[in-house]
Residue, then its C-alpha position, 0 to 999 in steps of 0.5 A: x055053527x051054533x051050539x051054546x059053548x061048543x067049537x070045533x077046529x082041525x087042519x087037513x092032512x097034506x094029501x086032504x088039503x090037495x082035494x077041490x074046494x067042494x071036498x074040503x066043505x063038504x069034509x069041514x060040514x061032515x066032521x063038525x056034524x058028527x062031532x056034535x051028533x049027539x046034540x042034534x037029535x029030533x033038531x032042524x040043522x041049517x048049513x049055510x055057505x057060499x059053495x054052492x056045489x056043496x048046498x046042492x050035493x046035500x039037498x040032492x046027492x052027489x054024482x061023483x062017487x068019492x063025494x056021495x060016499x063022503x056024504x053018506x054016512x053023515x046023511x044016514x046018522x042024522x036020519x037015525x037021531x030025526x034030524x032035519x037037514x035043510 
């Protein structure tokens, strides 16, 4: 991520280092996102990785319950700030 100045780093619990790969990206976007939300508002955010599950679950939504209810509220605090997520 590229915000002038800004970094952002954390490590997971024990019990959250055990989820699949597709969590633990899908976790590391959300929590970099919401730390800055307050500078993305009215922005375009262009999230770029190699886990492709990850790019499709934020373009369409994720079948699984534990991982669309982790992407929601993310998804719901960048539409209140006019943020587009592409």
């Amino acid at each position: 991520m590229d915000i002038a100045g800004t970094e952002v780093s954390g490590c997971w619990s024990e019990v959250e280092s055990r989820e699949s790969s597709t969590w633990r990206e899908l976790g590391g976007t959300r929590l970099v996102l919401l730390s800055v939300v307050d500078n993305l508002s009215g922005k375009t955010v262009c999230h770029r990785t190699d886990n492709m599950n990850v790019e499709n679950i934020l373009k369409k939504g994720s079948p699984g319950p534990k991982l669309q209810y982790m992407l929601r509220p993310l998804l719901s605090t960048l539409s209140v700030g006019s943020t587009i997520f592409v």
